[in-house]
PDBQT receptor file of N, H, CA, C and O in Angstrom, charges set to zero:
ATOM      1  N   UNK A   1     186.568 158.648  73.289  1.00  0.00    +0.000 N 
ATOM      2  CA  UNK A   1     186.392 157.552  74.227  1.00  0.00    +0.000 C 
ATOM      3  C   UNK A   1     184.909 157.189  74.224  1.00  0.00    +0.000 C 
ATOM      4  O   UNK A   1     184.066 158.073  74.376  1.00  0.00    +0.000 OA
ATOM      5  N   UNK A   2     184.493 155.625  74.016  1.00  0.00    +0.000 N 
ATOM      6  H   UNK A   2     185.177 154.906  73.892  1.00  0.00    +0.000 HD
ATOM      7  CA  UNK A   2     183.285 155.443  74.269  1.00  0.00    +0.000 C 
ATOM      8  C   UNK A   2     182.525 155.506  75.797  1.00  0.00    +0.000 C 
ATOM      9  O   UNK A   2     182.924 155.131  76.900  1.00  0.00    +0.000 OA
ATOM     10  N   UNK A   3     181.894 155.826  75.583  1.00  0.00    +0.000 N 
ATOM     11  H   UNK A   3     181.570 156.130  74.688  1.00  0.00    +0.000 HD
ATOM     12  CA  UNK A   3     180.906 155.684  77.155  1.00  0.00    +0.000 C 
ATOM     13  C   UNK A   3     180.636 153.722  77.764  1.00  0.00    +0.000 C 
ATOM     14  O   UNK A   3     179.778 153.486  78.615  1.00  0.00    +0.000 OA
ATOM     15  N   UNK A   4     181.306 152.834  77.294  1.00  0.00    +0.000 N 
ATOM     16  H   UNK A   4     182.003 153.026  76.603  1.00  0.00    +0.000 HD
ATOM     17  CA  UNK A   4     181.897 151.869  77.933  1.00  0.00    +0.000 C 
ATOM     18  C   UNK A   4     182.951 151.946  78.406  1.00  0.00    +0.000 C 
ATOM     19  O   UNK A   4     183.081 151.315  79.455  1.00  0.00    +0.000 OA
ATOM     20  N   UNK A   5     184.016 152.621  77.962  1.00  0.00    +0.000 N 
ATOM     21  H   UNK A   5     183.910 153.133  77.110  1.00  0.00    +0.000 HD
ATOM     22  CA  UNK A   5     185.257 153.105  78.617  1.00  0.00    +0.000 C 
ATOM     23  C   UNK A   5     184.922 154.022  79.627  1.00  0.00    +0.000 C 
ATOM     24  O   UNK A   5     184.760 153.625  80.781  1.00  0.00    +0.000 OA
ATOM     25  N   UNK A   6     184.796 155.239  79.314  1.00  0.00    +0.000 N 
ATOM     26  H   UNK A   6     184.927 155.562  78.377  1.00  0.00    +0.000 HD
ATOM     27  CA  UNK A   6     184.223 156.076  80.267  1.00  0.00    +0.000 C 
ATOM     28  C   UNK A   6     183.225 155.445  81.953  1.00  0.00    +0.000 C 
ATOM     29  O   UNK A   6     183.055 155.969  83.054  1.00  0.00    +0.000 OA
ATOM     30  N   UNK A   7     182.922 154.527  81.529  1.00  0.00    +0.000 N 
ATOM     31  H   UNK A   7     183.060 154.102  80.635  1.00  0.00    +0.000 HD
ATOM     32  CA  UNK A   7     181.867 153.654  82.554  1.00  0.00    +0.000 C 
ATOM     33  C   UNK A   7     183.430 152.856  82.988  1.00  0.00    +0.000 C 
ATOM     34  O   UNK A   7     184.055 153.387  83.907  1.00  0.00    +0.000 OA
ATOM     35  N   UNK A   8     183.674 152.348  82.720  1.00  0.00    +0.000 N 
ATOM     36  H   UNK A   8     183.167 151.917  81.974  1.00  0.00    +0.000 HD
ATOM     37  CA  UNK A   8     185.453 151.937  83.250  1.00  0.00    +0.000 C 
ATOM     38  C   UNK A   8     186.205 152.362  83.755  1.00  0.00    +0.000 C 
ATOM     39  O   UNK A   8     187.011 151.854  84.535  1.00  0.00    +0.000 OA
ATOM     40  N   UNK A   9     186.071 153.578  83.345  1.00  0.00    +0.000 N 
ATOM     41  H   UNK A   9     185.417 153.991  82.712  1.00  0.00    +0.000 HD
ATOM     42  CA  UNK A   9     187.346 154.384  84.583  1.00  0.00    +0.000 C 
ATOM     43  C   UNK A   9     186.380 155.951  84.702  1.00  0.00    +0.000 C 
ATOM     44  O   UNK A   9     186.815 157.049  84.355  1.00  0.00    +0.000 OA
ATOM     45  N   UNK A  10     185.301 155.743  85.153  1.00  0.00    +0.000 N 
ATOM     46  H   UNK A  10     184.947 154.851  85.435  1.00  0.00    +0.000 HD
ATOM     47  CA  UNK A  10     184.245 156.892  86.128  1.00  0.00    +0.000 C 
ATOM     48  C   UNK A  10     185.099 157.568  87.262  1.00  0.00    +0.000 C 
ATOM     49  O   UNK A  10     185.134 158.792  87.382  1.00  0.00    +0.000 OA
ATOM     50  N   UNK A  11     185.827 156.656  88.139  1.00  0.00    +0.000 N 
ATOM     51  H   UNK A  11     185.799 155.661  88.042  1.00  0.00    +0.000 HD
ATOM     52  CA  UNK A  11     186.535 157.076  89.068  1.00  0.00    +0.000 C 
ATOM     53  C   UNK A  11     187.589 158.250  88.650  1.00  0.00    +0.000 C 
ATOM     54  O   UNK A  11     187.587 159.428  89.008  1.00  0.00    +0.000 OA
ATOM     55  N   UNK A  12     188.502 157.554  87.770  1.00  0.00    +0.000 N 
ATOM     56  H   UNK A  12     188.503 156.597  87.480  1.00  0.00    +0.000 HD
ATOM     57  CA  UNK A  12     189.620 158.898  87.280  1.00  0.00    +0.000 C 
ATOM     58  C   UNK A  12     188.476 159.955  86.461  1.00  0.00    +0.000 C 
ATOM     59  O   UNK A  12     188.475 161.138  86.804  1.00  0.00    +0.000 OA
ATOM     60  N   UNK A  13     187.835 159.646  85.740  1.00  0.00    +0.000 N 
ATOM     61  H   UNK A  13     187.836 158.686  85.462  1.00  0.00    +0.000 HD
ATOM     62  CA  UNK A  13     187.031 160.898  84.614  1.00  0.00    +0.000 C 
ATOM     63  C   UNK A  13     186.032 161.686  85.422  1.00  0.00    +0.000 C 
ATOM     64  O   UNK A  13     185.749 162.778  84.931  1.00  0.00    +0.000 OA
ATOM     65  N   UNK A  14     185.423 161.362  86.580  1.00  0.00    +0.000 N 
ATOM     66  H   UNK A  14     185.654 160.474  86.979  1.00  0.00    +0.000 HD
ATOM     67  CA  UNK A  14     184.777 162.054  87.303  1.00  0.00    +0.000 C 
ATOM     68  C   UNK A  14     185.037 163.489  87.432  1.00  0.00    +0.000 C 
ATOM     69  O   UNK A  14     184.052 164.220  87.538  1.00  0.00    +0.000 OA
ATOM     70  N   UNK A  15     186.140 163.980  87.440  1.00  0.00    +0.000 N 
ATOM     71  H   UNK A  15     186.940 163.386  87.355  1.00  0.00    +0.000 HD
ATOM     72  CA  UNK A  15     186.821 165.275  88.026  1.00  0.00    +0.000 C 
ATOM     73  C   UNK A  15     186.412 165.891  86.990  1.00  0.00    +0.000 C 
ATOM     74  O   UNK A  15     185.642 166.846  87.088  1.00  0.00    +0.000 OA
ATOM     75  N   UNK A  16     186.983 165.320  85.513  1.00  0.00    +0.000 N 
ATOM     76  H   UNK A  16     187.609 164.544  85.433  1.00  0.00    +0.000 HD
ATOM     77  CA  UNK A  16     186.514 165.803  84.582  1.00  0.00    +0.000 C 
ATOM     78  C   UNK A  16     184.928 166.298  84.287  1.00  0.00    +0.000 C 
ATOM     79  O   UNK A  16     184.652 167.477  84.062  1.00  0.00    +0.000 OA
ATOM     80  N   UNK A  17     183.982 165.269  84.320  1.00  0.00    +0.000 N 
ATOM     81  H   UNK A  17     184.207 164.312  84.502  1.00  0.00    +0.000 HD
ATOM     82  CA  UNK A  17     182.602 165.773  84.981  1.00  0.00    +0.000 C 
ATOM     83  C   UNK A  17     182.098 166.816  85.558  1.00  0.00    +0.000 C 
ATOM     84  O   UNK A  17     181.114 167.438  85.158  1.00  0.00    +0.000 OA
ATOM     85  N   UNK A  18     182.767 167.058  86.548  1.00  0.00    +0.000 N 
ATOM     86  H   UNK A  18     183.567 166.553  86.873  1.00  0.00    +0.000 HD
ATOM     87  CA  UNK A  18     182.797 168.192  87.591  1.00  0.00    +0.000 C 
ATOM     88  C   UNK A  18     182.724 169.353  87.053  1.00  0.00    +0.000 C 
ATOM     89  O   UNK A  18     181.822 170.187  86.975  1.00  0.00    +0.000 OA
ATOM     90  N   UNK A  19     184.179 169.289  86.557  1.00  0.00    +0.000 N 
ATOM     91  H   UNK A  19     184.912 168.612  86.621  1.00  0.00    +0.000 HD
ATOM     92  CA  UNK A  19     184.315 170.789  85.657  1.00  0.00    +0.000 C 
ATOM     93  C   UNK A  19     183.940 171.112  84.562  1.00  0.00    +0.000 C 
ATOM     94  O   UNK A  19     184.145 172.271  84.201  1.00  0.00    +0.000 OA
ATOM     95  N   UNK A  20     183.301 170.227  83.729  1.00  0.00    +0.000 N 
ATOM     96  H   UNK A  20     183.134 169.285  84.022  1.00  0.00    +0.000 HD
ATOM     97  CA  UNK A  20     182.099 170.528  82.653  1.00  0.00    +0.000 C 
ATOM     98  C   UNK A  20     180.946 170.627  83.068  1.00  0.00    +0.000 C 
ATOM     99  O   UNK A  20     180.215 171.479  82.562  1.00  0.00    +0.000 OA
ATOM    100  N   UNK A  21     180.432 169.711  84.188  1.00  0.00    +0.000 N 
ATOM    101  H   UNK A  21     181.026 169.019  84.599  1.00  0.00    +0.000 HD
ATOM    102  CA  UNK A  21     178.947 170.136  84.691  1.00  0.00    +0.000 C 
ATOM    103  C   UNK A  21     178.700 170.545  86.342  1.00  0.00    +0.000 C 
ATOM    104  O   UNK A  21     177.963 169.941  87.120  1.00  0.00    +0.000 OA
ATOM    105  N   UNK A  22     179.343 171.470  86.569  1.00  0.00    +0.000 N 
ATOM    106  H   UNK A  22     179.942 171.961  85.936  1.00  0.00    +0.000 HD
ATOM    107  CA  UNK A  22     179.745 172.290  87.997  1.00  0.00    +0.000 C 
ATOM    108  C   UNK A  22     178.558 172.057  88.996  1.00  0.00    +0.000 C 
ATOM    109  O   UNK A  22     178.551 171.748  90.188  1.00  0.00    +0.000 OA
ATOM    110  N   UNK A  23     177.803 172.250  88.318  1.00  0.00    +0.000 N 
ATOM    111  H   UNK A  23     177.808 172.501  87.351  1.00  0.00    +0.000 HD
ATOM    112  CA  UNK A  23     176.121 172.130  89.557  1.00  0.00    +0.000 C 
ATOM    113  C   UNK A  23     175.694 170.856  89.875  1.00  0.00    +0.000 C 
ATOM    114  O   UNK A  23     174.617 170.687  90.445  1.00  0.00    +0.000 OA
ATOM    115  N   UNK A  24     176.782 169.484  89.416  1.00  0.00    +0.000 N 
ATOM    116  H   UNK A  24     177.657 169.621  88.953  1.00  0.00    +0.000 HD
ATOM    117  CA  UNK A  24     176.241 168.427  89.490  1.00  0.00    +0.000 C 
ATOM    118  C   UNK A  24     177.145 167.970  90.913  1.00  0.00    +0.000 C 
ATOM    119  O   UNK A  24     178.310 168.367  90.942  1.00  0.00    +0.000 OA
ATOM    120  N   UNK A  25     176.736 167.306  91.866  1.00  0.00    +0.000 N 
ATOM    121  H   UNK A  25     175.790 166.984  91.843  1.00  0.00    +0.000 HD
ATOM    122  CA  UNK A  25     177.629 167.035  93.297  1.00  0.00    +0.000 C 
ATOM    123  C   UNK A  25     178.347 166.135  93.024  1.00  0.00    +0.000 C 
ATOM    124  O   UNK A  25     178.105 165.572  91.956  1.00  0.00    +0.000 OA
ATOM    125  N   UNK A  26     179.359 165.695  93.747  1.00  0.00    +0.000 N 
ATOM    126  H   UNK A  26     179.555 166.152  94.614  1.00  0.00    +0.000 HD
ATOM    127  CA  UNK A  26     180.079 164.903  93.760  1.00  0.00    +0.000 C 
ATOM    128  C   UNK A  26     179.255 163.299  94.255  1.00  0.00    +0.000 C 
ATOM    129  O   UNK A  26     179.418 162.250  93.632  1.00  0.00    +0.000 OA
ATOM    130  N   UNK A  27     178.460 163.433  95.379  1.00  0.00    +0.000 N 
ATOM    131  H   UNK A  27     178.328 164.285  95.885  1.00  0.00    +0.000 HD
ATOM    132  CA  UNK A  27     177.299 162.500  95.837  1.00  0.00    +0.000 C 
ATOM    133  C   UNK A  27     176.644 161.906  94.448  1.00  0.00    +0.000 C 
ATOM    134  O   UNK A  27     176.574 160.686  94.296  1.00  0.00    +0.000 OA
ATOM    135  N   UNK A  28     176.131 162.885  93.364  1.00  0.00    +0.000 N 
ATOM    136  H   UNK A  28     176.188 163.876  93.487  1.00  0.00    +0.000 HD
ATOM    137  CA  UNK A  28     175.783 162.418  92.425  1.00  0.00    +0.000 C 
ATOM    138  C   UNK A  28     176.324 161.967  91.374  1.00  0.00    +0.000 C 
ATOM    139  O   UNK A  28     175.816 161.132  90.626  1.00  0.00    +0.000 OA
ATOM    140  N   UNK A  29     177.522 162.553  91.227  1.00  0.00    +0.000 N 
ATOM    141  H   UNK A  29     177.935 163.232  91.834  1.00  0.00    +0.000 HD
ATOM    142  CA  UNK A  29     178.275 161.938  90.292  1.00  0.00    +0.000 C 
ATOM    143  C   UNK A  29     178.754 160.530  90.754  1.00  0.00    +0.000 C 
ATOM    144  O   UNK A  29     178.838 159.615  89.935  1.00  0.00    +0.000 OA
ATOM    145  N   UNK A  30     179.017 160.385  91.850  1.00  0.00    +0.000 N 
ATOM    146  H   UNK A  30     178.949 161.128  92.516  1.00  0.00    +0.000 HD
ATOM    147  CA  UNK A  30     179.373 159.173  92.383  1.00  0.00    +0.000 C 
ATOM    148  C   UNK A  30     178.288 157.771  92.128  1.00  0.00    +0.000 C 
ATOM    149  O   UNK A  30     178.612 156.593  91.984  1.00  0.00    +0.000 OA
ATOM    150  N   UNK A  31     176.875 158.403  92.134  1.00  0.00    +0.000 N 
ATOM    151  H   UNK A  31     176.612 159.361  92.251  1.00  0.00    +0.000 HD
ATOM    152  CA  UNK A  31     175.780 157.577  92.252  1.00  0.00    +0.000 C 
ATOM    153  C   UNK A  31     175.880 156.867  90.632  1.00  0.00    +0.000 C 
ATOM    154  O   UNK A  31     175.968 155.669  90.365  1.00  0.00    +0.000 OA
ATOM    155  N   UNK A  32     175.825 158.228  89.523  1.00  0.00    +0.000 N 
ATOM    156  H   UNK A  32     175.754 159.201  89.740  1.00  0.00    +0.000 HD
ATOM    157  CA  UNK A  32     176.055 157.814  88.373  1.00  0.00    +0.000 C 
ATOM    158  C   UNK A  32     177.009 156.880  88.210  1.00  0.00    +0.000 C 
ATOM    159  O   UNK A  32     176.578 155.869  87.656  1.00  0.00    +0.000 OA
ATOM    160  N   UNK A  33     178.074 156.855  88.474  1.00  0.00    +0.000 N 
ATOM    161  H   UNK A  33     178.424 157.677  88.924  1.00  0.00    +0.000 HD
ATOM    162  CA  UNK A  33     178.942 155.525  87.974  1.00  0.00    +0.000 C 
ATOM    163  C   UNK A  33     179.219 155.180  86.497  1.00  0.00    +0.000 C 
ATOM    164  O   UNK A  33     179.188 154.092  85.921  1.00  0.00    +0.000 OA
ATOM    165  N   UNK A  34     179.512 156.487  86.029  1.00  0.00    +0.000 N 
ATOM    166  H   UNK A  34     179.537 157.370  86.497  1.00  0.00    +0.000 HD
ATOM    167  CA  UNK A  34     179.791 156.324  84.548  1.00  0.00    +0.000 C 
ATOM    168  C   UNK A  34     178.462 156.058  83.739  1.00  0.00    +0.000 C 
ATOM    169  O   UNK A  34     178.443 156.341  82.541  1.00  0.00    +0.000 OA
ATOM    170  N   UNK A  35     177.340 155.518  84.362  1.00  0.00    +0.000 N 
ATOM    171  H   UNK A  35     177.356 155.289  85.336  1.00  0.00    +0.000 HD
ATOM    172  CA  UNK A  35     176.190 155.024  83.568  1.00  0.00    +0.000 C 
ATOM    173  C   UNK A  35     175.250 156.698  82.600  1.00  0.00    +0.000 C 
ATOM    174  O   UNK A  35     174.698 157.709  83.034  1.00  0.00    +0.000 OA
ATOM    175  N   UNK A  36     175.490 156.230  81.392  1.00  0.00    +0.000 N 
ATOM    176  H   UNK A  36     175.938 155.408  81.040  1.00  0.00    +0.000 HD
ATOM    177  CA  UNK A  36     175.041 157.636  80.486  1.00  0.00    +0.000 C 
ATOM    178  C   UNK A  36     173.834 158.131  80.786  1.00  0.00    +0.000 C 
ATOM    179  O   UNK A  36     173.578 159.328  80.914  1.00  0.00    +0.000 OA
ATOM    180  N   UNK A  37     172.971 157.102  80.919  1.00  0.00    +0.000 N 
ATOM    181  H   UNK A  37     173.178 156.129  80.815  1.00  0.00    +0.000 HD
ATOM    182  CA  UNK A  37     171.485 157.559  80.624  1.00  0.00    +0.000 C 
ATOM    183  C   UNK A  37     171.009 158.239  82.160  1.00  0.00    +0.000 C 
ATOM    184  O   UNK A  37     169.957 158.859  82.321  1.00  0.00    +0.000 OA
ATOM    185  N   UNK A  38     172.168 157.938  83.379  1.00  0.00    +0.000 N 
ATOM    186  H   UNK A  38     173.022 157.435  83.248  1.00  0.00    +0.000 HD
ATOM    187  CA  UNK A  38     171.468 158.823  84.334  1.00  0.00    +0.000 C 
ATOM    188  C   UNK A  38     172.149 160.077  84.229  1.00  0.00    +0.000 C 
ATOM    189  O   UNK A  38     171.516 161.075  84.572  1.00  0.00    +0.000 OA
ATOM    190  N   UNK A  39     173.668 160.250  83.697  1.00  0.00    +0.000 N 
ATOM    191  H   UNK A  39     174.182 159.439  83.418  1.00  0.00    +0.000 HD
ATOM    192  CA  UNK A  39     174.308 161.339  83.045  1.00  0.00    +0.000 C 
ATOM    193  C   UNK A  39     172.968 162.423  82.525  1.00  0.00    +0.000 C 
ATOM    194  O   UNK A  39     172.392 163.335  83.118  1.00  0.00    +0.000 OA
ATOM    195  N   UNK A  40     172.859 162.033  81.606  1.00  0.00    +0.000 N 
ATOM    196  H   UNK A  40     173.328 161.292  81.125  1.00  0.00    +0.000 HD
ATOM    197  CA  UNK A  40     172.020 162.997  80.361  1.00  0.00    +0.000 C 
ATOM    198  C   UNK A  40     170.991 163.092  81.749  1.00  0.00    +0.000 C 
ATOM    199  O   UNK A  40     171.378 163.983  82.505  1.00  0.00    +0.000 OA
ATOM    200  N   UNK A  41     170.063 162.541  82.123  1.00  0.00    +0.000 N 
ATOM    201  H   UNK A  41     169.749 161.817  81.509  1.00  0.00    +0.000 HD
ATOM    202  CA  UNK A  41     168.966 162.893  82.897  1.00  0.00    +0.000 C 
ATOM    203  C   UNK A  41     169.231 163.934  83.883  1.00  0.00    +0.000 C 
ATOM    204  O   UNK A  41     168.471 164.897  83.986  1.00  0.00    +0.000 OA
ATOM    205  N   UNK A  42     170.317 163.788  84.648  1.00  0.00    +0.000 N 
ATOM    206  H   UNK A  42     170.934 163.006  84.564  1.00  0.00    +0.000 HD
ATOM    207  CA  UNK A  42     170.915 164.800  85.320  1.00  0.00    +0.000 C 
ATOM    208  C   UNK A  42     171.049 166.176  84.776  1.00  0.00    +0.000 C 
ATOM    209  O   UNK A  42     170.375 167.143  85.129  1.00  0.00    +0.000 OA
ATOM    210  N   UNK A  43     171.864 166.167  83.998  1.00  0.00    +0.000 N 
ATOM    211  H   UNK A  43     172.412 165.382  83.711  1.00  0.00    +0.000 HD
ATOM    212  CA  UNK A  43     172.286 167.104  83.069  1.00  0.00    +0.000 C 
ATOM    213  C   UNK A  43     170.660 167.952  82.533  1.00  0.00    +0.000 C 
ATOM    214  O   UNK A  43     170.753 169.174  82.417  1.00  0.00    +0.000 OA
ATOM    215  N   UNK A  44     169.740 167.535  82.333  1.00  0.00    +0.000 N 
ATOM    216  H   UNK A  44     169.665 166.542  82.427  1.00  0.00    +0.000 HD
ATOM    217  CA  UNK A  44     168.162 167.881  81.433  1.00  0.00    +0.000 C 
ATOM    218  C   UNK A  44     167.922 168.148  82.724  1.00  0.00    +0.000 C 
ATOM    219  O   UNK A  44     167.783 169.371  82.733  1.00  0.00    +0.000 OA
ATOM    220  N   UNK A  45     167.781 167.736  83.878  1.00  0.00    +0.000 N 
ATOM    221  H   UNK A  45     167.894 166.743  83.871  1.00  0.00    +0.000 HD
ATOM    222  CA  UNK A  45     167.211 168.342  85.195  1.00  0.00    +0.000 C 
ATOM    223  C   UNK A  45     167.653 169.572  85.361  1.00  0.00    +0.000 C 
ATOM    224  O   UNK A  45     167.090 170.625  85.062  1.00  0.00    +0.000 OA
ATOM    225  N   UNK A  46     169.124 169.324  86.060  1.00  0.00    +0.000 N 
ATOM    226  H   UNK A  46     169.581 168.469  86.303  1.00  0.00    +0.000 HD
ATOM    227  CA  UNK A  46     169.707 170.343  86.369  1.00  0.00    +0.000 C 
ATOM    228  C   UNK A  46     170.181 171.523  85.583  1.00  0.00    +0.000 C 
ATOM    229  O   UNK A  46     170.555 172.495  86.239  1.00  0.00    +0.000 OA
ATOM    230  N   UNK A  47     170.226 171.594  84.159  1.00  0.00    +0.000 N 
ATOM    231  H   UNK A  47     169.922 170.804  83.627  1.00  0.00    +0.000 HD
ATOM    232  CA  UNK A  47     170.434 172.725  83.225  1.00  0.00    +0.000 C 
ATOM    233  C   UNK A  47     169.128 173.286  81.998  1.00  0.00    +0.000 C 
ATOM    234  O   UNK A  47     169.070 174.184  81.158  1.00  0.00    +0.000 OA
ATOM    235  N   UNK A  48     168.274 172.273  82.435  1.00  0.00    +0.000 N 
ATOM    236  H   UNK A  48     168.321 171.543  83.117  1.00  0.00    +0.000 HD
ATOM    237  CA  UNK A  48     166.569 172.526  81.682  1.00  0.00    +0.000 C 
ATOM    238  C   UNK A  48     167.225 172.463  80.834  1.00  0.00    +0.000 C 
ATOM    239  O   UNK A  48     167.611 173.503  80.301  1.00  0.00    +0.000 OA
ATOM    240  N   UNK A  49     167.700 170.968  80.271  1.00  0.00    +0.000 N 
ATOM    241  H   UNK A  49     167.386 170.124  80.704  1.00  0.00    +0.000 HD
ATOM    242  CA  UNK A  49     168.032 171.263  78.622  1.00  0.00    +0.000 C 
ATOM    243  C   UNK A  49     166.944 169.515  77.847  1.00  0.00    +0.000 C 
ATOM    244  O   UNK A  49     166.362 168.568  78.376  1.00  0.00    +0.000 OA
ATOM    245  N   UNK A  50     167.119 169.810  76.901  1.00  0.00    +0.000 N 
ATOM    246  H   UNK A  50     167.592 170.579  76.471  1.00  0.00    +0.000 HD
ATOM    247  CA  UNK A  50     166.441 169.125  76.423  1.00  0.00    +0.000 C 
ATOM    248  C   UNK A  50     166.631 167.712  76.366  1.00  0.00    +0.000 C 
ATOM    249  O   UNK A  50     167.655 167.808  77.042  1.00  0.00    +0.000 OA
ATOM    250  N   UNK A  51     166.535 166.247  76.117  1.00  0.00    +0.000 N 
ATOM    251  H   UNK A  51     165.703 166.169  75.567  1.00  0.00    +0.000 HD
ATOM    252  CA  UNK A  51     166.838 165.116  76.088  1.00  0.00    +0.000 C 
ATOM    253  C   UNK A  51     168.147 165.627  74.995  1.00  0.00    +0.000 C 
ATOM    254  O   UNK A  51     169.151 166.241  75.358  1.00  0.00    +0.000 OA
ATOM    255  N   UNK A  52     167.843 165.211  73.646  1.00  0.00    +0.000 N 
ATOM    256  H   UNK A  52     167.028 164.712  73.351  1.00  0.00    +0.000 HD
ATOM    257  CA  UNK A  52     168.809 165.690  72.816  1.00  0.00    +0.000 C 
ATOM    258  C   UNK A  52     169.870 166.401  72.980  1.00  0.00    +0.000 C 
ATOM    259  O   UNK A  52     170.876 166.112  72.332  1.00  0.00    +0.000 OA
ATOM    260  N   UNK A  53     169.872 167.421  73.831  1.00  0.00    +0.000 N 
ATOM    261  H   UNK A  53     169.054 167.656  74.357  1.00  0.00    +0.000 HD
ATOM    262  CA  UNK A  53     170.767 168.878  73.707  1.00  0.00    +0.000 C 
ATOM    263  C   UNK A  53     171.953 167.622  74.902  1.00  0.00    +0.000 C 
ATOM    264  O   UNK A  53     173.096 167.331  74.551  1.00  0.00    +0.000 OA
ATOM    265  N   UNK A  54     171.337 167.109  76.185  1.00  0.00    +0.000 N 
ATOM    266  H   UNK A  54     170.408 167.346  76.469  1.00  0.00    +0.000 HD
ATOM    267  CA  UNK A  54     171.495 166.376  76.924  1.00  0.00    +0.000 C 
ATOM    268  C   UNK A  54     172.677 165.321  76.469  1.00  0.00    +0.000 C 
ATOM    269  O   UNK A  54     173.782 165.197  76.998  1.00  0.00    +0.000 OA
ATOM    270  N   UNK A  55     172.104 164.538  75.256  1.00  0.00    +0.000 N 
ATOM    271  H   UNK A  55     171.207 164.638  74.826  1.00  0.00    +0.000 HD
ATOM    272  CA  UNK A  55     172.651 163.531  74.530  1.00  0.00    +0.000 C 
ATOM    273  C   UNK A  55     173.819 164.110  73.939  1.00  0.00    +0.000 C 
ATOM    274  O   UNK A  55     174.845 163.551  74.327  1.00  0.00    +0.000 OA
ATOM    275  N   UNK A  56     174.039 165.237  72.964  1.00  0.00    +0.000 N 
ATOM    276  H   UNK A  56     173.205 165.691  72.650  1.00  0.00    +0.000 HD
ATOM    277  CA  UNK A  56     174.859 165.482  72.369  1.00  0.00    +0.000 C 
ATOM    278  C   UNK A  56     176.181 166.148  73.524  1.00  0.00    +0.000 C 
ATOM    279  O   UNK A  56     177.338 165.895  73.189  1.00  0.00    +0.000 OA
ATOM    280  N   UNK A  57     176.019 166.758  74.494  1.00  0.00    +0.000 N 
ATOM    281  H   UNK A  57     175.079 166.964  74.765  1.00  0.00    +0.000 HD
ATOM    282  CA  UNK A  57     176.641 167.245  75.586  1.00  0.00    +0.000 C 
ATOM    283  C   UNK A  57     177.881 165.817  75.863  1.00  0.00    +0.000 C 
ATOM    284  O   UNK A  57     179.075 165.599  75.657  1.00  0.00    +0.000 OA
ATOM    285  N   UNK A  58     176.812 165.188  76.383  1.00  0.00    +0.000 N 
ATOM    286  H   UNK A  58     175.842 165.365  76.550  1.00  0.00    +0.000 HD
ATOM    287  CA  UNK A  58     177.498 163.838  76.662  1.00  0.00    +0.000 C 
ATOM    288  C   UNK A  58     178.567 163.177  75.696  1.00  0.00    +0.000 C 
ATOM    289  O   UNK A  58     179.705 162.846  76.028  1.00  0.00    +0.000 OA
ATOM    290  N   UNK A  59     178.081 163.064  74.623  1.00  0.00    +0.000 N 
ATOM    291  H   UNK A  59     177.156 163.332  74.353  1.00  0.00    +0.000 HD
ATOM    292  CA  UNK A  59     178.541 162.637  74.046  1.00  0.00    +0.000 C 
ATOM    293  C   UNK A  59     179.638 163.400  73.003  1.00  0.00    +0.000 C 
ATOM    294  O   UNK A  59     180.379 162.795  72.229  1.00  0.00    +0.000 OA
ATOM    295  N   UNK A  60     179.574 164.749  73.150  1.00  0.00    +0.000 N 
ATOM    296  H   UNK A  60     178.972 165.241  73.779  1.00  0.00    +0.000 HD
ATOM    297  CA  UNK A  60     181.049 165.660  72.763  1.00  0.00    +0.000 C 
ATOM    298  C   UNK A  60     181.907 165.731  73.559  1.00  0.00    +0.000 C 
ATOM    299  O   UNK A  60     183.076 165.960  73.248  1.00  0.00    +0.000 OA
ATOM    300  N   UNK A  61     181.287 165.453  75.381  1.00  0.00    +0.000 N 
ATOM    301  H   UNK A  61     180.337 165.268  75.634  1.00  0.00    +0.000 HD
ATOM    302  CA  UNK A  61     182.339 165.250  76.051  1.00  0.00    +0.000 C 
ATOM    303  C   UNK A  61     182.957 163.752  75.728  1.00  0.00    +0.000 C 
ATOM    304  O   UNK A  61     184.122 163.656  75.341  1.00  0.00    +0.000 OA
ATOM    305  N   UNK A  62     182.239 162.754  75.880  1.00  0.00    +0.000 N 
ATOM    306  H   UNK A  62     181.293 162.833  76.194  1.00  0.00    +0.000 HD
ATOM    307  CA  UNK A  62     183.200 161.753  75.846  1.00  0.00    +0.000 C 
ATOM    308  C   UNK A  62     184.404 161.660  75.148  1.00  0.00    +0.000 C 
ATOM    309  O   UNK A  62     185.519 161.284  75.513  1.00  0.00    +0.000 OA
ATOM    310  N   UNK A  63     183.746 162.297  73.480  1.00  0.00    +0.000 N 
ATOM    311  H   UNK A  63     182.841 162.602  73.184  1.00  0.00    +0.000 HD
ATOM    312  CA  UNK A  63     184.875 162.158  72.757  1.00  0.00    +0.000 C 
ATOM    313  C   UNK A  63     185.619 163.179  72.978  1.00  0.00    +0.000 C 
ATOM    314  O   UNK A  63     186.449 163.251  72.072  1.00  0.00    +0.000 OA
ATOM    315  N   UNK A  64     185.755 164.111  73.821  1.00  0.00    +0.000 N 
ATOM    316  H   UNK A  64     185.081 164.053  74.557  1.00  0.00    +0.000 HD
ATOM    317  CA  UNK A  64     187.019 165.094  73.897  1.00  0.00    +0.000 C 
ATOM    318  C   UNK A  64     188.002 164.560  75.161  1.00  0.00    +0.000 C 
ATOM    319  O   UNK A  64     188.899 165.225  75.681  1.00  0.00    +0.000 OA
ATOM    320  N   UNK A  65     187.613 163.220  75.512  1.00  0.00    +0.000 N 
ATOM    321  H   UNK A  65     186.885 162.680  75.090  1.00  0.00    +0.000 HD
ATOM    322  CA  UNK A  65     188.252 162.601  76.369  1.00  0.00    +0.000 C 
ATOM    323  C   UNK A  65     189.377 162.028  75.871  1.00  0.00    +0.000 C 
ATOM    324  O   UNK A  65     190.334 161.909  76.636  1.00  0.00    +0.000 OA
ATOM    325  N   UNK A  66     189.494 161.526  74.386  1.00  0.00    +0.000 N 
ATOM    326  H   UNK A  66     188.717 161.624  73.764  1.00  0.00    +0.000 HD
ATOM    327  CA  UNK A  66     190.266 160.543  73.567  1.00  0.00    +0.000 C 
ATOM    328  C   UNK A  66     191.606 161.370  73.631  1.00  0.00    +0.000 C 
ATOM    329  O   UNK A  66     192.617 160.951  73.068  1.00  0.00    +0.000 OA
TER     330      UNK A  66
């Protein structure tokens, strides 16, 4: 699934979110709104990972959404 889809239905995939990135709130996930680039930023905050490491996260989840 692309992260335009994913930005489309944030509401249903959220949960999913959750349980791949546990330390992230629901408040924040909500704020995100499907939008990637505050995804990954989150994700590099909250798990000290790198931009990259960040990017690829994201983006193995999306596609294990398909």
């Amino acid at each position: 699934m692309n992260m335009d889809q994913v930005k489309g239905k944030w509401k249903q995939l959220k949960g999913s979110a959750q349980t791949k990135w546990g330390e992230l709130t629901d408040d924040e996930l909500d704020q995100i709104e499907g939008n990637r680039e505050k995804l990954e930023g989150l994700i590099q905050e909250r798990y000290g990972k790198s931009k990259e490491a960040a990017r690829e996260e994201v983006e193995q989840w999306a596609n294990s959404l398909d």
